[in-house]
ROKOLRO-297177 format. One record per residue (C-alpha): residue in three letters; x, y, z. Coordinates in nm, 2 decimals, padded with zeros to 4 digits. Layout:
BEGIN
[r ALA,[X,Y,Z]]
...
% end
This chain:
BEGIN
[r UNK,[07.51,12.93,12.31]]
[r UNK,[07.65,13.26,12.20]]
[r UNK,[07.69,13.38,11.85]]
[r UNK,[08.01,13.54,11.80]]
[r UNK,[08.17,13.76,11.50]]
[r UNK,[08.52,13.78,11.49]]
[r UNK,[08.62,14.14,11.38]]
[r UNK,[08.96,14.12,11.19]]
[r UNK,[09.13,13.77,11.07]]
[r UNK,[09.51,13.84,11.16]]
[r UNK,[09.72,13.63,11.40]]
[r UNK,[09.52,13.71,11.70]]
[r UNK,[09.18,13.63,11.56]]
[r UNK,[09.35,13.30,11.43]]
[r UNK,[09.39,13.18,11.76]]
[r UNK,[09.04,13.28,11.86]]
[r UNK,[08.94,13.10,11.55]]
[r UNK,[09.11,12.80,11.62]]
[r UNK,[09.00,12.77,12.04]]
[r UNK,[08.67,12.80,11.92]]
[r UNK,[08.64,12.50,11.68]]
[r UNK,[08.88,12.29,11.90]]
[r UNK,[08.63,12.29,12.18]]
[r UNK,[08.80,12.49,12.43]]
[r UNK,[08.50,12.72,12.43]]
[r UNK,[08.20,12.51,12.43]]
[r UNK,[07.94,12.82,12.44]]
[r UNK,[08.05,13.00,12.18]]
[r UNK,[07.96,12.95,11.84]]
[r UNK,[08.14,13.12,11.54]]
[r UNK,[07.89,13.26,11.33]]
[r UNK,[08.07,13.57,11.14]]
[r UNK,[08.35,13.70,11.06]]
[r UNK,[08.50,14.00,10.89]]
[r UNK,[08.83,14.07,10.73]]
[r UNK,[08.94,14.34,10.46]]
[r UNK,[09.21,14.10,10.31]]
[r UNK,[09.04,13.88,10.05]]
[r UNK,[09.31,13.63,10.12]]
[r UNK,[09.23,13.61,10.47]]
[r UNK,[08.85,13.60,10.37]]
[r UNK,[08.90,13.28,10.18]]
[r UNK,[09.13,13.19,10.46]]
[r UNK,[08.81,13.17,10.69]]
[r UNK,[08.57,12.99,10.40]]
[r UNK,[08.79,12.72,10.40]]
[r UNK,[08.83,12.73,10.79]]
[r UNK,[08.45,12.79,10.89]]
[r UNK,[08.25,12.74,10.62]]
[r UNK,[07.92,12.75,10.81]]
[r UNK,[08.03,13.12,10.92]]
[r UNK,[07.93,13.45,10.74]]
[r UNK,[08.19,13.68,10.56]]
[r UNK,[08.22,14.01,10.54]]
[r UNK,[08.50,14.24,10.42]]
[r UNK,[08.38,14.55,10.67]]
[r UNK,[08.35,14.51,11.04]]
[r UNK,[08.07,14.75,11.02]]
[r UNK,[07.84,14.56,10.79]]
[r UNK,[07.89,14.23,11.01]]
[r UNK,[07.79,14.42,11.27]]
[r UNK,[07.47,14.54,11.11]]
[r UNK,[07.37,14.19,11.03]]
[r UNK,[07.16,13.95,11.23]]
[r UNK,[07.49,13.68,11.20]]
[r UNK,[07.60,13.70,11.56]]
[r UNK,[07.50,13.86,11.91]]
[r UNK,[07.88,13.98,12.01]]
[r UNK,[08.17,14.08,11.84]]
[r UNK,[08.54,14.05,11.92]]
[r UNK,[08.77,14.32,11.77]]
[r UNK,[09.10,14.17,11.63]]
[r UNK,[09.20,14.48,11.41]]
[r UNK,[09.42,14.73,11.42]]
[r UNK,[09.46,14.95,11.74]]
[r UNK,[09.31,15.28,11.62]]
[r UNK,[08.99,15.07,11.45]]
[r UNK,[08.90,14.93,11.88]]
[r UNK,[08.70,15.24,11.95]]
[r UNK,[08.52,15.30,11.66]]
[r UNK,[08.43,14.95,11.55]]
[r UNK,[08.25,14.87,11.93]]
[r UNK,[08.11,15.22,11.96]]
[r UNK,[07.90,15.06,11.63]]
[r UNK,[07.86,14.75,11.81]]
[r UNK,[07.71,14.88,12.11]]
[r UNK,[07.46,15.14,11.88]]
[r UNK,[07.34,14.77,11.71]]
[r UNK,[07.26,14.60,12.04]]
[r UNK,[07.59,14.41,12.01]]
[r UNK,[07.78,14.28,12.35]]
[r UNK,[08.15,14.35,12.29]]
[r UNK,[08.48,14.13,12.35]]
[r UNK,[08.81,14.40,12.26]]
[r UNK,[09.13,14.30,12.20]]
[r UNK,[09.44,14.51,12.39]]
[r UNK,[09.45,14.79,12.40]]
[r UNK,[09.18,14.95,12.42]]
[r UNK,[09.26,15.19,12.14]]
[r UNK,[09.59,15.42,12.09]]
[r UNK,[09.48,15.72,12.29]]
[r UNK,[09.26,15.79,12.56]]
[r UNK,[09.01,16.10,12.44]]
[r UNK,[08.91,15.81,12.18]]
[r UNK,[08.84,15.54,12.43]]
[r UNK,[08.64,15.74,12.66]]
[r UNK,[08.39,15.77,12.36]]
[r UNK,[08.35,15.42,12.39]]
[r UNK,[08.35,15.41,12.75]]
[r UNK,[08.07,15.68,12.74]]
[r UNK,[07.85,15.50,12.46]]
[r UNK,[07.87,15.17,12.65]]
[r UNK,[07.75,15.37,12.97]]
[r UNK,[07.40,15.44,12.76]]
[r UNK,[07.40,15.07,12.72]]
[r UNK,[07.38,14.86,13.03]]
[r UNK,[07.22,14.56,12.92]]
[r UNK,[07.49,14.50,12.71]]
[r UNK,[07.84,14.32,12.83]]
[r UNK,[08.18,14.47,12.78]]
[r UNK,[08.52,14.32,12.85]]
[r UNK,[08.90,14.34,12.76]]
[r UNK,[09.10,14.07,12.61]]
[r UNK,[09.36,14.10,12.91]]
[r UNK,[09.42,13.71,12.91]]
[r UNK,[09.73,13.76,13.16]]
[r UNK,[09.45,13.80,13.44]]
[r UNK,[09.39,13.43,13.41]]
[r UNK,[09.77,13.37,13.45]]
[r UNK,[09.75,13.17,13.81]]
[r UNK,[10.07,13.36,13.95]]
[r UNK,[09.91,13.71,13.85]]
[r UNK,[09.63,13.57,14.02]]
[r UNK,[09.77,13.43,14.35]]
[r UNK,[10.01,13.77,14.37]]
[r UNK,[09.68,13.99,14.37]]
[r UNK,[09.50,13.79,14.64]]
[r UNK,[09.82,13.80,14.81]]
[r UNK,[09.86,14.19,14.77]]
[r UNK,[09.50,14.23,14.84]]
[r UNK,[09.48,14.01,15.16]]
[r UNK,[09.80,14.29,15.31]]
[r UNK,[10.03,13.99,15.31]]
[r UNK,[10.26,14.24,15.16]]
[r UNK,[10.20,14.48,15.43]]
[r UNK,[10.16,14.86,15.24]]
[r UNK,[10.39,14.84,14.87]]
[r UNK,[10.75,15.01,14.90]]
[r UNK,[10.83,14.95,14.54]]
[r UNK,[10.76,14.78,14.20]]
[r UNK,[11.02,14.68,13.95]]
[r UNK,[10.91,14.51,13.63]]
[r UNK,[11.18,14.40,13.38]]
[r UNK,[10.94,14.25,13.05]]
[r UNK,[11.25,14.22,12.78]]
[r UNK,[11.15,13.90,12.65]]
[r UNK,[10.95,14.06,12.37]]
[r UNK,[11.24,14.01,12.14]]
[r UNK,[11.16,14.05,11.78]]
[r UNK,[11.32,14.08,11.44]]
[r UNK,[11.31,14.30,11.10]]
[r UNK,[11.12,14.04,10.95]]
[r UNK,[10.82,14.10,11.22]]
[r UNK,[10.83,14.45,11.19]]
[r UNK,[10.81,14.43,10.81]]
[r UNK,[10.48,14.15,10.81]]
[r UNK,[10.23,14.46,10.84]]
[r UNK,[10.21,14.82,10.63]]
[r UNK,[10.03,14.90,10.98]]
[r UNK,[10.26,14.77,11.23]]
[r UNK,[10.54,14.97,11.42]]
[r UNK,[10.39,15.32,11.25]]
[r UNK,[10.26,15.66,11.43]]
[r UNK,[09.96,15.64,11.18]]
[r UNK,[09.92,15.25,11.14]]
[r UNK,[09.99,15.15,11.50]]
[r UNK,[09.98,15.43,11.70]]
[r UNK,[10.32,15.28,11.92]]
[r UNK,[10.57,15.02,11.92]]
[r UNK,[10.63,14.78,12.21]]
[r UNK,[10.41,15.01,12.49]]
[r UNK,[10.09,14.95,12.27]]
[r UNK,[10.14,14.63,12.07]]
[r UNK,[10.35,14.42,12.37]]
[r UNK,[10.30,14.55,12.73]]
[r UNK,[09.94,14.62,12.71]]
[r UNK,[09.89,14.31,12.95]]
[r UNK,[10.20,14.40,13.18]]
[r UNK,[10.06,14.78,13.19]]
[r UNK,[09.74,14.63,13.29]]
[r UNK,[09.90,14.39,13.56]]
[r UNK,[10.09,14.66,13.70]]
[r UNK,[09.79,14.88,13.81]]
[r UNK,[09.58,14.58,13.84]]
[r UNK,[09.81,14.46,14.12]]
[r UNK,[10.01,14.83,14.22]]
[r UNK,[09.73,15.10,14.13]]
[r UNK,[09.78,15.35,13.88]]
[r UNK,[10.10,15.58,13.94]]
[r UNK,[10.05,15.96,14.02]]
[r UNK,[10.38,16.05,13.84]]
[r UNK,[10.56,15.94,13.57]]
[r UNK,[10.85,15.97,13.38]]
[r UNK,[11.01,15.81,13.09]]
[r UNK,[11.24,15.71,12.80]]
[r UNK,[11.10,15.59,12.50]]
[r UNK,[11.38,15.49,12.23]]
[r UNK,[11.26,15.50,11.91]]
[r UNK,[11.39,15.27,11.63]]
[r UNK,[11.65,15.18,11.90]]
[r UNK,[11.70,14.86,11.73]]
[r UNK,[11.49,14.79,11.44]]
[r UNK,[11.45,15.01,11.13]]
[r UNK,[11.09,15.12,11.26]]
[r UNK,[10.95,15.49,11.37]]
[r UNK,[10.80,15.40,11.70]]
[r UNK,[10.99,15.31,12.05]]
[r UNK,[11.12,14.96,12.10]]
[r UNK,[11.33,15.02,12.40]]
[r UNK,[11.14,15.22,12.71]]
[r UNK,[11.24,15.26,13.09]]
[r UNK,[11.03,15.44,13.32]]
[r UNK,[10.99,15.55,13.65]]
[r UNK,[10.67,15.61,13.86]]
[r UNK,[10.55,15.70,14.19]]
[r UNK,[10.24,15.64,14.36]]
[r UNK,[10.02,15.82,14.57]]
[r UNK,[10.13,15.68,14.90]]
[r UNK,[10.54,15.69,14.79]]
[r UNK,[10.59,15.38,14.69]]
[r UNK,[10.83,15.36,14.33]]
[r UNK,[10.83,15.19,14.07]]
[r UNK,[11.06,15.09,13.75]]
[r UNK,[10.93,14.96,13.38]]
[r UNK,[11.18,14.84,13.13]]
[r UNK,[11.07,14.70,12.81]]
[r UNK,[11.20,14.63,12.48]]
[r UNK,[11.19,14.42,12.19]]
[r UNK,[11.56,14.47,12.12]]
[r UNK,[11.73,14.15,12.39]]
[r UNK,[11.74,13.87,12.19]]
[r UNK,[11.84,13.75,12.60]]
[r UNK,[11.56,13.90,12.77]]
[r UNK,[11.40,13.83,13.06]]
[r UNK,[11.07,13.86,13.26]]
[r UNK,[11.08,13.94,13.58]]
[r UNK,[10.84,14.14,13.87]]
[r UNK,[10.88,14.23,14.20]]
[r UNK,[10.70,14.40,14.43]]
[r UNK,[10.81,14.50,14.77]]
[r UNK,[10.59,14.59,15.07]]
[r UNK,[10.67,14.67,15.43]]
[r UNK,[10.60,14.34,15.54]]
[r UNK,[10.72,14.09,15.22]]
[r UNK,[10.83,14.09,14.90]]
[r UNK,[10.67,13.90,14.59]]
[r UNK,[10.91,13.78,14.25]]
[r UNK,[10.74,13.63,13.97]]
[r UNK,[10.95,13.49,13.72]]
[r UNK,[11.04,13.16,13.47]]
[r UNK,[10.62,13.10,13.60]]
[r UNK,[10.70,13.11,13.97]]
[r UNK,[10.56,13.28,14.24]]
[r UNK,[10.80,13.33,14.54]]
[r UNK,[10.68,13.51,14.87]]
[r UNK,[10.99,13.64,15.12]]
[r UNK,[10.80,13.74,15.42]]
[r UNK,[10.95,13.93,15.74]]
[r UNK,[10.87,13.82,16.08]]
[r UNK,[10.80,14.18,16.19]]
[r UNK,[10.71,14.49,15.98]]
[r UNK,[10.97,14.69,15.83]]
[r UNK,[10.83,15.01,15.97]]
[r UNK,[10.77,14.87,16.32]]
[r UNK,[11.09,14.70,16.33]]
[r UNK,[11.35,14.97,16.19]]
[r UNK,[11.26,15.25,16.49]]
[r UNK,[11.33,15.01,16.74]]
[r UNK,[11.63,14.72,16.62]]
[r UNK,[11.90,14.88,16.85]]
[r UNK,[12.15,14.66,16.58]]
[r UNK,[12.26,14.83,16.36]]
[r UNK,[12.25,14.61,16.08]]
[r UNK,[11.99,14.37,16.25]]
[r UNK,[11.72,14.29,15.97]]
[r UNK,[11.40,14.07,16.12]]
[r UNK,[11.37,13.68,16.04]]
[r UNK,[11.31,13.60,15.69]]
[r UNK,[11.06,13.31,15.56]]
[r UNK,[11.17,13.22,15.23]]
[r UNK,[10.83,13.02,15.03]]
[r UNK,[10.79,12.90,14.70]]
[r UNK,[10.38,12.97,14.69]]
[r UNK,[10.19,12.72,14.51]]
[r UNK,[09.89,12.80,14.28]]
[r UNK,[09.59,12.62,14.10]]
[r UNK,[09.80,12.57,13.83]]
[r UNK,[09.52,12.70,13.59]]
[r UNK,[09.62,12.94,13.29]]
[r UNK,[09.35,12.94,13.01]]
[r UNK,[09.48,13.28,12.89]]
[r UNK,[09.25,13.39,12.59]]
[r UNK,[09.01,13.07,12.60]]
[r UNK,[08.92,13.18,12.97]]
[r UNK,[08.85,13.53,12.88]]
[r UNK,[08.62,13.42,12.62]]
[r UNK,[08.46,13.16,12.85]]
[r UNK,[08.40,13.42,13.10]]
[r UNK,[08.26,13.66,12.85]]
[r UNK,[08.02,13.44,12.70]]
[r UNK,[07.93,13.30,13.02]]
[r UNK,[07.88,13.61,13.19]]
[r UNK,[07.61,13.69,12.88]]
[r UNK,[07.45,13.34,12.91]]
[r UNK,[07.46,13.31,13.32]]
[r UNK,[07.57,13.62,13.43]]
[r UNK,[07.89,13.56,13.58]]
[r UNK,[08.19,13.73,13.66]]
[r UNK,[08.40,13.85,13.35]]
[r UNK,[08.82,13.84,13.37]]
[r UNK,[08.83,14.19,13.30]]
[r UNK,[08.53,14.47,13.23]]
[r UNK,[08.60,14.69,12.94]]
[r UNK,[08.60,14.99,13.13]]
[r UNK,[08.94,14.93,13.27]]
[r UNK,[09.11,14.93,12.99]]
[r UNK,[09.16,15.29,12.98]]
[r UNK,[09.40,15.23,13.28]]
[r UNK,[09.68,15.10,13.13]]
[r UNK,[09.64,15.30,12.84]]
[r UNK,[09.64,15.59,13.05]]
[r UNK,[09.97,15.46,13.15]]
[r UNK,[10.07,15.39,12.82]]
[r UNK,[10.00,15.76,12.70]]
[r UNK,[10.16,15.90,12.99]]
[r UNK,[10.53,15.72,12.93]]
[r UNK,[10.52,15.83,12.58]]
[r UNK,[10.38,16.21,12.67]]
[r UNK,[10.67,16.25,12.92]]
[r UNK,[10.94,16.08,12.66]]
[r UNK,[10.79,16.32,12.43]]
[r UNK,[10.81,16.65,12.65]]
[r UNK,[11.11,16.59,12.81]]
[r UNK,[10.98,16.57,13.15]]
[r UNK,[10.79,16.41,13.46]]
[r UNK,[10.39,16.39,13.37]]
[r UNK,[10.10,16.38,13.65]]
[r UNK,[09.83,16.12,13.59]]
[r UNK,[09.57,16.18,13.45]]
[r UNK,[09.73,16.34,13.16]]
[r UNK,[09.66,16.60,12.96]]
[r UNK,[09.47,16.42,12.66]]
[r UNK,[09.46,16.73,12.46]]
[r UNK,[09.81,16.75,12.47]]
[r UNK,[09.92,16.43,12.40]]
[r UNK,[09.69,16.36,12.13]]
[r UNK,[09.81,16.69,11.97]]
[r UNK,[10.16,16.53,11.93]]
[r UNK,[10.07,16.22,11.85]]
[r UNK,[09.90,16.39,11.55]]
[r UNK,[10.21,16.59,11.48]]
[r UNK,[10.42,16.24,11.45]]
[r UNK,[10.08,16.08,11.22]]
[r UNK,[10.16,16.36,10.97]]
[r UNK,[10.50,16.25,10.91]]
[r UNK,[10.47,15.87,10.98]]
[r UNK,[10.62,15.66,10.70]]
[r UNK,[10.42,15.46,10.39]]
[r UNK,[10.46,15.08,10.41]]
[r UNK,[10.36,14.88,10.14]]
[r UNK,[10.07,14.67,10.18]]
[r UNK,[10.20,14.29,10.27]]
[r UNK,[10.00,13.96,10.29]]
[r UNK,[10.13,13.79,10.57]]
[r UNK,[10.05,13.59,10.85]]
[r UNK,[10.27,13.55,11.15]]
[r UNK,[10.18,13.26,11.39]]
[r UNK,[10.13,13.43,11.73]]
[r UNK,[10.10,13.13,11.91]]
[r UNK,[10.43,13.17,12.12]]
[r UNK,[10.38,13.51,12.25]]
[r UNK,[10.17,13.45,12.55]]
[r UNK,[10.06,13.16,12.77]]
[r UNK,[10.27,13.21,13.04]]
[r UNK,[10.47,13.47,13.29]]
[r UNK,[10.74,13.47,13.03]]
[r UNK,[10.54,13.68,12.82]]
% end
């Protein structure tokens, strides 16, 4: 059994809370937990009353109460508070992202490198998603043939003015550190170079308070480019009250759409590139097989992830995602919002210095929100392609 402390008592951690004691995650036990809320503190007496409380993450993690955290706090707070768990012999669980910049995470990156008896991983419960899953073995089995081009429409993040206003933190520069790039997409950014690689190029439009009355972007489009050609489009936003979730990815062999939590495969009878140098028609385009691909079905989102993790301490088994790749799609992150910033195309890797100059620059300015007690029920954001 693994004794867990649950960093942060928000929305998030409410679920994790709540698969615990409903038995999806028989081998973890709840033995701490930490919020700075006093509200949210009496929220978890009444909840677990067997389980320690602290108000500071760092004085849970100096007790003997647990033998891994999970960091449910705000973005900027990931970093620092499992840098302290690692120094105290504590395995780690993080919530997306992996912080708001990437100087920051590869502290923690390089402090859990001097610590190799102790497990890592990243909350990216959209690994577990069975499509995601059966489009990567797909992808890495060549079905796909060598990728052409991505396109990834995730506009089904809609929120309103009330959402925004439930946090003095969220949607700020110096609270939040982004808007929909770093509080949404984190799972999508971490798909798309999961299944595509990260892009060598990118460039990018981040709309800020496009359609809410916040500082940060809640509209972006980008485009990218990868090492061997291929292109690629993001679109986000929290503004389409009629969004949509959609992903494509087309190779030289087949195409694969994911969408409304269905993997289709369109696959070519003969190679694009083989096929295009020597059709003598024309128009002539080789045989299409049209397949709706089935899958296991299986989608335990943030229970699996913290099944894996504690399992991978107990018997040493695979985790869904290390902890070390989550500086990938926050790479990607930072390098739509450095180009959106600049004005122009960015090379990956960025420059950090740069980009965490200017994100200081918009800290300095960032807006005061009063301090709000609220909990919003997170419970229909995730579970399935859709999100």
């Amino acid at each position: 059994m693994l004794r867990l402390g649950i960093i942060g008592a928000g929305g998030i951690a409410s679920l994790h809370t709540h698969n615990i004691l409903s038995g999806k995650c028989p081998e973890v036990q709840l033995t701490a937990m930490a919020d700075r809320k006093e509200s949210r503190r009496e929220w978890i007496r009444a909840i677990v009353p067997n389980a320690a409380v602290f108000c500071e993450g760092s004085d849970l993690i100096a007790s003997d109460t647990c033998d891994a955290v999970l960091i449910a706090t705000p973005h900027y707070q990931h970093p620092t508070l499992a840098i302290e768990a690692f120094r105290h012999g504590k395995h780690v669980l993080c919530e997306k992202p992996a912080g708001v910049y990437t100087l920051q995470v590869r502290d923690m990156l390089a402090e859990a490198d001097k610590h190799p008896e102790l497990t890592f991983g990243m909350m990216f419960n959209q690994r577990t998603n069975c499509v995601y899953r059966k489009a990567k073995a797909l992808i890495d089995s060549g079905a796909l043939g060598e990728i052409k081009r991505m396109i990834w429409v995730v506009t089904d993040w809609y929120r309103t003015q009330s959402y925004y206003d439930a946090g003095a933190w969220r949607a700020t520069w110096d609270g939040e550190g982004g808007g929909v790039l770093l509080n949404q997409c984190p799972h999508q950014l971490d798909l798309l170079q999961w299944l595509c690689g990260l892009p060598v190029r990118v460039r990018a439009a981040c709309h800020e308070g496009k359609w809410h009355d916040i500082e940060v972007e809640d509209d972006v489009t980008a485009y990218l480019e990868f090492a061997n050609g291929a292109t690629g489009t993001f679109i986000a936003s929290t503004g389409d009250a009629l969004g949509e979730n959609r992903l494509e990815i087309i190779g030289t062999r087949a195409r694969i759409r994911i969408e409304n939590d269905q993997l289709t495969l369109d696959t070519l009878s003969v190679d694009e590139r083989d096929w295009c140098p020597v059709c003598k028609e024309p128009f002539g385009v080789p045989d299409i097989q049209h397949e709706i691909v089935q899958t296991d079905g299986e989608n335990p989102q943030h229970a699996g992830v913290l099944n894996a993790f504690a399992a991978h301490i107990l018997h040493g088994t695979p985790l869904v995602a290390d902890g070390r790749e989550g500086i990938r799609g926050l790479m990607l992150s930072n390098a739509m919002h450095l180009s959106s910033w600049t004005n122009q195309t960015v090379s990956l890797p960025i420059d950090e210095e740069l980009f965490l100059k200017l994100l200081n620059e918009k800290r300095r300015t960032s807006r005061h929100k009063d301090e709000v007690d609220a909990a919003i029920d997170v419970s229909g954001s995730f579970g399935s392609t859709r999100k």
